[in-house]
Backbone bond lengths (Angstrom), bond angles and torsions (degrees), N, CA, C in turn:
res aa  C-N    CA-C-N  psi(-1)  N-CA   C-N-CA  omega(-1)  CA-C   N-CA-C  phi
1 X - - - 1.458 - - 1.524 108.73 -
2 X 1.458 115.73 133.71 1.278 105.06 -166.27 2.049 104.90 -141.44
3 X 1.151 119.06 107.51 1.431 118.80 -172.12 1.023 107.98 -47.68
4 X 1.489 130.27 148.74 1.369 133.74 168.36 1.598 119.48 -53.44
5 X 1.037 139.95 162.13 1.224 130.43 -167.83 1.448 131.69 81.40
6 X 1.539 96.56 -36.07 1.891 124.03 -154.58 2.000 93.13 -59.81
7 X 0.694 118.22 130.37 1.491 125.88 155.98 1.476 132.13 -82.05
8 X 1.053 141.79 111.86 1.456 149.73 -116.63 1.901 87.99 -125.46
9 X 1.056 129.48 116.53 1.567 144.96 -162.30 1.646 94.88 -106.52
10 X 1.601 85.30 167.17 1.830 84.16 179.42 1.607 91.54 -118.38
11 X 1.327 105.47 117.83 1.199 120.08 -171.29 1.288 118.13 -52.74
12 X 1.358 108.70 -42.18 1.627 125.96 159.55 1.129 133.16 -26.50
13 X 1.215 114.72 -57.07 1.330 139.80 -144.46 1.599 81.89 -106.40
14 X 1.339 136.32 -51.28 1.578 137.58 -175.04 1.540 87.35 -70.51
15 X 1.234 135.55 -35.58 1.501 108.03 -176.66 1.908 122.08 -86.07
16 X 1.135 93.24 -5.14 1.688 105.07 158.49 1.625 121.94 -60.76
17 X 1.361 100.49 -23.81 1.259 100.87 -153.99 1.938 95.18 -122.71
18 X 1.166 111.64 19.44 0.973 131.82 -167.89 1.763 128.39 39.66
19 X 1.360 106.63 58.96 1.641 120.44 178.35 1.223 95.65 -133.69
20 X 1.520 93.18 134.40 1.637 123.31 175.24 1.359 91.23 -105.35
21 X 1.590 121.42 132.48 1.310 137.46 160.93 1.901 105.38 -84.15
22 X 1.527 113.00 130.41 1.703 107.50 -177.67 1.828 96.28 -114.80
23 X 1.175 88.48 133.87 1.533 95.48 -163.07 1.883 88.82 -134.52
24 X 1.821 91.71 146.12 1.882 85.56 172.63 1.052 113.11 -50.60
25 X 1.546 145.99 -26.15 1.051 134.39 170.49 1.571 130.08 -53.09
26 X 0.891 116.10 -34.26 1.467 136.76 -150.09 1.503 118.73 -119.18
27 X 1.862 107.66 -15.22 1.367 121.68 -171.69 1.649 96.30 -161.68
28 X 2.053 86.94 131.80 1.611 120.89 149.26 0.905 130.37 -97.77
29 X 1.156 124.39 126.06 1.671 141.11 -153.92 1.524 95.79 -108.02
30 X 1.187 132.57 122.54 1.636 103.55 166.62 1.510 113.80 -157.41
31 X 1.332 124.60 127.79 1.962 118.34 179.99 1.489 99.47 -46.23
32 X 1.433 117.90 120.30 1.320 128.36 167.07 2.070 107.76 -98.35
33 X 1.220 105.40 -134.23 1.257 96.58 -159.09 1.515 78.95 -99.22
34 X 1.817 90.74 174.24 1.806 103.56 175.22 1.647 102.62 80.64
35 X 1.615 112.05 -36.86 1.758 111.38 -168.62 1.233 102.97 109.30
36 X 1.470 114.20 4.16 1.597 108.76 -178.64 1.580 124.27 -104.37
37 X 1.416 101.63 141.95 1.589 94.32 -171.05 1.364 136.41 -90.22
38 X 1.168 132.54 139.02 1.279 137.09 -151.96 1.325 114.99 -117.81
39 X 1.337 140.45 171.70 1.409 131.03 176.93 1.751 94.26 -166.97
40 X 1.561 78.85 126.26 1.680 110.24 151.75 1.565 122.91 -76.81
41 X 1.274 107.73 117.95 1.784 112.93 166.76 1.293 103.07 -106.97
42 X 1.470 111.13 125.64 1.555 139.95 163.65 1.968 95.75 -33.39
43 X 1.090 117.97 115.74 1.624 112.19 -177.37 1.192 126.95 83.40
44 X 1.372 124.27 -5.68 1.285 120.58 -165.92 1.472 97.74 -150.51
45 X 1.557 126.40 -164.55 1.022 108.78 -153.09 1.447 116.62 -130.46
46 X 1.419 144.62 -174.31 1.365 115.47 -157.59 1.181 103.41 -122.69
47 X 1.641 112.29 140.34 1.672 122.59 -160.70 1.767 91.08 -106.90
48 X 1.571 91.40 149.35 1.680 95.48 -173.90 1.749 84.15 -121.66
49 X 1.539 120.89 151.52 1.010 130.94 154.57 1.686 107.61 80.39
50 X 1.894 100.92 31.22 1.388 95.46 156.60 1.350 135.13 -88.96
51 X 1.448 118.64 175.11 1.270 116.27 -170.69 1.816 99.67 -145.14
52 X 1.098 104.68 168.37 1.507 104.42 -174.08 1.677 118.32 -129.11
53 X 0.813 114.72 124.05 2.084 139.80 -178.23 1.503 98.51 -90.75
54 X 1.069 107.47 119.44 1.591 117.35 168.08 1.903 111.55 -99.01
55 X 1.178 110.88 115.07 1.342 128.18 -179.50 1.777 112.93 -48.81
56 X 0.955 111.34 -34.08 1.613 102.67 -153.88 2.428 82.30 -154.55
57 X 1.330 107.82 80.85 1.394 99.31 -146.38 2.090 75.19 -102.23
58 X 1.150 134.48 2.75 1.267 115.49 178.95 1.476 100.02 -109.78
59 X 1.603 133.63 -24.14 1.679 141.11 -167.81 1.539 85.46 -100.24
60 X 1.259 138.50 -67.37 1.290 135.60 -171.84 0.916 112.27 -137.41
61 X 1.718 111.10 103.42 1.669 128.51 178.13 1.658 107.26 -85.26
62 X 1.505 127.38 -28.72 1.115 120.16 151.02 1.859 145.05 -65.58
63 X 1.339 81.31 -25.38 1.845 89.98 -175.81 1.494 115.18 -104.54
64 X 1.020 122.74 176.19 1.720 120.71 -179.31 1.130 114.66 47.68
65 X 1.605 111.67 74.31 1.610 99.98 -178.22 1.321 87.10 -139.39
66 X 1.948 107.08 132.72 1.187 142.97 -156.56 1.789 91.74 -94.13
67 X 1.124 132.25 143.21 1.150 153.07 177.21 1.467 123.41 -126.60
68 X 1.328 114.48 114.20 1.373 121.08 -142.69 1.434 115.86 -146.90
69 X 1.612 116.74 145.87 1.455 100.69 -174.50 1.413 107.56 -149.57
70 X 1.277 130.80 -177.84 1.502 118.82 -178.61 1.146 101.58 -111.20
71 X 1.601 120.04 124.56 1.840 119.70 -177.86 1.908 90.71 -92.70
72 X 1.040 86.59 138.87 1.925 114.98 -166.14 1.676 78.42 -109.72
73 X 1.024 136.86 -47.48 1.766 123.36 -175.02 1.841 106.51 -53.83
74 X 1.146 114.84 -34.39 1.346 122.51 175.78 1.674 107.52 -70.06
75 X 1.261 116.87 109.61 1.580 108.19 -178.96 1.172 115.59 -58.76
76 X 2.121 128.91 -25.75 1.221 118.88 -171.84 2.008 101.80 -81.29
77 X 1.180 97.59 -0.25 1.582 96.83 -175.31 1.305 106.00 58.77
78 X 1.865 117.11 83.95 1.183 91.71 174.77 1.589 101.67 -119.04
79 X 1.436 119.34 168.49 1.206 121.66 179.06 1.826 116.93 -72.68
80 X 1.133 138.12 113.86 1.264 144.07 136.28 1.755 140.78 -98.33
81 X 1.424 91.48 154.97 1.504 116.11 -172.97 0.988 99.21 -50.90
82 X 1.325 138.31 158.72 1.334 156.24 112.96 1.764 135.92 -67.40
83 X 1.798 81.48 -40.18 1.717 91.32 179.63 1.643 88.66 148.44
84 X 1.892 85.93 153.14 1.846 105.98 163.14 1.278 111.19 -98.47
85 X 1.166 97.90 132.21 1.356 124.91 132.86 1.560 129.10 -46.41
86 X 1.368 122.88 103.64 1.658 115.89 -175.98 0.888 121.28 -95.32
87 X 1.675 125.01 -28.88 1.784 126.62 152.42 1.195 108.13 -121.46
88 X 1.057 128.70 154.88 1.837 124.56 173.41 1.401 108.45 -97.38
89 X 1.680 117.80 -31.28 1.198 103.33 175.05 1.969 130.40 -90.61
90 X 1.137 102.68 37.47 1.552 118.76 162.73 1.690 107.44 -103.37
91 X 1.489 111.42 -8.54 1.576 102.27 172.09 1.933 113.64 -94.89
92 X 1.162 120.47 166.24 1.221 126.12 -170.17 1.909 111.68 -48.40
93 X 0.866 132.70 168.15 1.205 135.08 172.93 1.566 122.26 -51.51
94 X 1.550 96.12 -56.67 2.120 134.51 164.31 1.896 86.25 -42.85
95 X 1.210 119.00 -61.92 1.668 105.96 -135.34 1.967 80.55 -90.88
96 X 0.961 120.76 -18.60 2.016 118.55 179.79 1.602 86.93 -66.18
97 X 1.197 130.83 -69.22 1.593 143.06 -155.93 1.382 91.77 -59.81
98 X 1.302 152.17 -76.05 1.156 124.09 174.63 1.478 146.62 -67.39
99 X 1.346 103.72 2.53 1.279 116.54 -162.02 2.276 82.95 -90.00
100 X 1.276 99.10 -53.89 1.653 106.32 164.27 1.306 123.58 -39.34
101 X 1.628 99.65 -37.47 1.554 97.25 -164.85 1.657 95.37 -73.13
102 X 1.308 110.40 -44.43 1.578 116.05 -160.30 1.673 104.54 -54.59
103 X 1.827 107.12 -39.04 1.317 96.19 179.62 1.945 123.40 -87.49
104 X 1.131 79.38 13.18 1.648 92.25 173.80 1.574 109.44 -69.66
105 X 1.417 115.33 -50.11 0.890 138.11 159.46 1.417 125.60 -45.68
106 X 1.193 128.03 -19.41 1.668 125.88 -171.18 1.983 96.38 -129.99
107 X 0.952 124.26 -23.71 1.276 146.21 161.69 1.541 132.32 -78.73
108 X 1.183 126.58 75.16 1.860 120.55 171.52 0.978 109.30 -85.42
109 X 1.319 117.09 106.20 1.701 102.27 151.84 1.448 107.26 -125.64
110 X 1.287 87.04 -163.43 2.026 107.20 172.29 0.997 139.13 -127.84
111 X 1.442 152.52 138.20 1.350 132.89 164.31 1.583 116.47 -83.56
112 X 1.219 122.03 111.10 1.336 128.72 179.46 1.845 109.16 -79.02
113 X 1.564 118.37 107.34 1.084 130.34 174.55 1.338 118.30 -85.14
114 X 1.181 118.22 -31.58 1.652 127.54 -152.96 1.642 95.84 -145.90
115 X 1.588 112.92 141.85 1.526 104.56 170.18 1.804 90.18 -132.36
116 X 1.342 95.20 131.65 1.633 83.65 -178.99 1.602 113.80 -108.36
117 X 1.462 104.89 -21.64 1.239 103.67 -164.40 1.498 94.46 -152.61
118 X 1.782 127.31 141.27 1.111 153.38 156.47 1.352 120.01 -100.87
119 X 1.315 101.95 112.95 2.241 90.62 170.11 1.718 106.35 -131.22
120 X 0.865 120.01 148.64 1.365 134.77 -168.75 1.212 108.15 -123.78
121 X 1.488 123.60 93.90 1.362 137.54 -179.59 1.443 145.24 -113.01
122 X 1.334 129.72 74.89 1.754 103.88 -156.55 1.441 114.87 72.19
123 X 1.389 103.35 46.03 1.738 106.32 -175.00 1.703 133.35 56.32
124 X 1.702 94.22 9.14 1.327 97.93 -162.36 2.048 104.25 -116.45
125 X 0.747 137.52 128.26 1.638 135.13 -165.81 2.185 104.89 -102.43
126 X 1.182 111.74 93.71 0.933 139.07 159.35 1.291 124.24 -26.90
127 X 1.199 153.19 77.81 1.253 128.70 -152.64 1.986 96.68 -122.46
128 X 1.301 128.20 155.07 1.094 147.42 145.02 1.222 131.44 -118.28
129 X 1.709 123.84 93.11 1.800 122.71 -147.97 1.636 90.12 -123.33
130 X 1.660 110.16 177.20 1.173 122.41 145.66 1.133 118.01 -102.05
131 X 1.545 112.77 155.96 1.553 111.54 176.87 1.688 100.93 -119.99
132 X 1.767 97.49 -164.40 1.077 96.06 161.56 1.517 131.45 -74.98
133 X 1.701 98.78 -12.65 1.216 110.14 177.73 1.651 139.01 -101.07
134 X 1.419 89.04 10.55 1.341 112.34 -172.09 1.824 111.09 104.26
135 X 1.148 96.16 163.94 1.831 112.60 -168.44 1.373 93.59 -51.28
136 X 1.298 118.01 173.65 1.635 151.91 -166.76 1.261 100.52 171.78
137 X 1.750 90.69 -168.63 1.710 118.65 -167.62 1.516 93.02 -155.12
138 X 1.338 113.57 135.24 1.685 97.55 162.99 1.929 82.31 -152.38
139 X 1.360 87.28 148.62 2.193 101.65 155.54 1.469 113.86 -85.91
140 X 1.262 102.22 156.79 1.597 110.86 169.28 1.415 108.12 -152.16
141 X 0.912 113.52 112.09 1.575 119.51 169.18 1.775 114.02 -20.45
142 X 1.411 122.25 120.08 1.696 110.78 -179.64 1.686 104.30 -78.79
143 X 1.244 104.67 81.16 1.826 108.90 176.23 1.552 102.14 -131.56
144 X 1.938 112.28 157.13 1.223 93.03 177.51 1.228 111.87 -95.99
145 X 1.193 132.76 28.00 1.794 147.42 172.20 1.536 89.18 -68.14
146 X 1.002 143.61 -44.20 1.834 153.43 -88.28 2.245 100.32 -133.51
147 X 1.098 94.91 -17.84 1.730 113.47 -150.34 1.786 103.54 -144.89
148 X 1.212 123.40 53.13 1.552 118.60 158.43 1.696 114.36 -66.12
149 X 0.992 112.80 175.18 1.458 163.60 -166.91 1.343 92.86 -93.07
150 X 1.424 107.77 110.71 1.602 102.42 154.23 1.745 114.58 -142.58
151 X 1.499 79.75 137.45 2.081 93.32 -160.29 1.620 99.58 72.37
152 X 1.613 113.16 -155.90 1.382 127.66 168.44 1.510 124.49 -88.77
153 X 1.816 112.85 -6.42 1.112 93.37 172.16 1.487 113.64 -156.14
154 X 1.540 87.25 32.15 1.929 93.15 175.40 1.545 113.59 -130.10
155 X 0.768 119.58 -174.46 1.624 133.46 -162.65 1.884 109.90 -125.43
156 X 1.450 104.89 152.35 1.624 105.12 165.40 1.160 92.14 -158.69
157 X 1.496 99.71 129.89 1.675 130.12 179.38 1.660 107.21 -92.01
158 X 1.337 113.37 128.81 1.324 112.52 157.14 1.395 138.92 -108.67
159 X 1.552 118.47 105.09 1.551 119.06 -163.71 1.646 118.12 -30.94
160 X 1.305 106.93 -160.53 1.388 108.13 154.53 1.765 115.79 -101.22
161 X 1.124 78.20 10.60 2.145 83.91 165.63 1.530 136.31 -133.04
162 X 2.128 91.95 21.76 1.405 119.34 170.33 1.807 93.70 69.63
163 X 1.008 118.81 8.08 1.828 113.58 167.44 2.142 103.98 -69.28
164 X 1.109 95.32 128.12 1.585 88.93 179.56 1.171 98.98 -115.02
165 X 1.985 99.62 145.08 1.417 125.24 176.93 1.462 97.66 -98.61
166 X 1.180 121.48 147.30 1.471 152.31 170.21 1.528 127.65 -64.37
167 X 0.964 148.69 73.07 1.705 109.33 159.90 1.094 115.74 -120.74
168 X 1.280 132.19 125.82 1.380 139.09 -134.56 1.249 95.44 -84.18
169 X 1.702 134.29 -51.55 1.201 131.99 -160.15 1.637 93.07 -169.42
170 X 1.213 100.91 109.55 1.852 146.08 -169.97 1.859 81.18 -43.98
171 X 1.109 109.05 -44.46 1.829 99.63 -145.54 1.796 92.96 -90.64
172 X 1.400 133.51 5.20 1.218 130.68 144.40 1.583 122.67 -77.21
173 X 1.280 127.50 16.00 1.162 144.07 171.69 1.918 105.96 -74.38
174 X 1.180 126.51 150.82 1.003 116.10 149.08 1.872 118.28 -67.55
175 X 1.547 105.67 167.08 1.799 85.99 -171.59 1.175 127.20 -76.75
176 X 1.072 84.72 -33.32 2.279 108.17 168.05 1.639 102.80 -56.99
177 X 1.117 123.13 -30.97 1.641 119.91 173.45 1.526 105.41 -80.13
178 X 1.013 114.90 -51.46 1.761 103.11 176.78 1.233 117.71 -70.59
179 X 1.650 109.95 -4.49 1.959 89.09 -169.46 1.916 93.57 -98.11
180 X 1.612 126.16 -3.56 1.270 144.92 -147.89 1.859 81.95 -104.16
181 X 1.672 102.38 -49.47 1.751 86.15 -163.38 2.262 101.03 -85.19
182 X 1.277 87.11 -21.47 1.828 87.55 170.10 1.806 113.63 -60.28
183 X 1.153 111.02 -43.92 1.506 109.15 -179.94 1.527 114.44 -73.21
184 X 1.185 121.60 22.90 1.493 131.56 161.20 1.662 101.76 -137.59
185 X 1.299 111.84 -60.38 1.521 108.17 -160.06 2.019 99.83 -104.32
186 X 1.197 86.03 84.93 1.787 97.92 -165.08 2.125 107.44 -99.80
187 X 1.506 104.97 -7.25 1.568 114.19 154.36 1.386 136.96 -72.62
């Protein structure tokens, strides 16, 4: 089964380079004990207590997601791959919901609804917004490292503690909120 859009890799050529593509075919995803999720690879063997890294998590928060676990046989404990993920939504409903949950977990952000207030201080940009979760305050450094592009017509802010704020698409802003976050974040 293959989503529309999905781009079809030469498996070959990704296994030269050492990437395993995990496809429903090929991989079981499943809540093991503790609540933690685990995955079966077709041939290989089954990792308990993985978690999942999204590659490209502001251009594609669904696709390219790295699957990863901590090998305990390694005394320095180090973290390794398992394999990408190239769309998430060609896997079952069950294996998207945890694969989300896990990056819920390695991922904070916000959806910024409301911007009420901008201050520009000592190089540092002040903000007082609404979210989805209700009002806050966070700083962000005034750099353009600080303020990507997300999709074609929204924005993601990064605090001064790399926590990213949300706004999905600038032109659901009221206008007085976009013309408040343009007179600082004008890239």
């Amino acid at each position: 089964m293959q989503a529309p859009g999905v781009q079809v890799y030469d498996d070959a050529r990704l296994g030269q380079v050492g990437v395993r593509l995990l496809t429903p075919e090929n991989t079981n995803l499943f809540e093991g004990s503790f609540s933690l999720m685990h995955c079966a690879v077709q041939g290989d063997t089954l990792y308990r207590g993985v978690y999942a890294v999204v590659l490209f998590p502001v251009s594609q928060p669904d696709r390219f997601i790295s699957l990863r676990y901590t090998d305990t046989n390694d005394r320095n404990e180090k973290e390794r791959e398992i394999g990408i993920i190239d769309d998430l939504k060609v896997f079952s409903q069950e294996a998207q919901d945890m694969v989300r949950k896990s990056m819920a977990k390695h991922y904070f952000e916000r959806r910024i609804i409301r911007i009420h207030k901008i201050e520009n201080r000592f190089g540092l940009l002040f903000f007082k917004v609404e979210t989805t979760r209700g009002k806050l305050d966070f700083v962000m450094p005034w750099r353009g490292d600080r303020a990507e592009d997300y999709g074609s017509s929204g924005k993601v802010l990064l605090d001064a503690f790399d926590n990213r704020y949300i706004i999905p698409d600038l032109s659901e802003l009221p206008e007085a909120d976009r013309d408040l976050l343009a007179s600082f974040i004008y890239w």
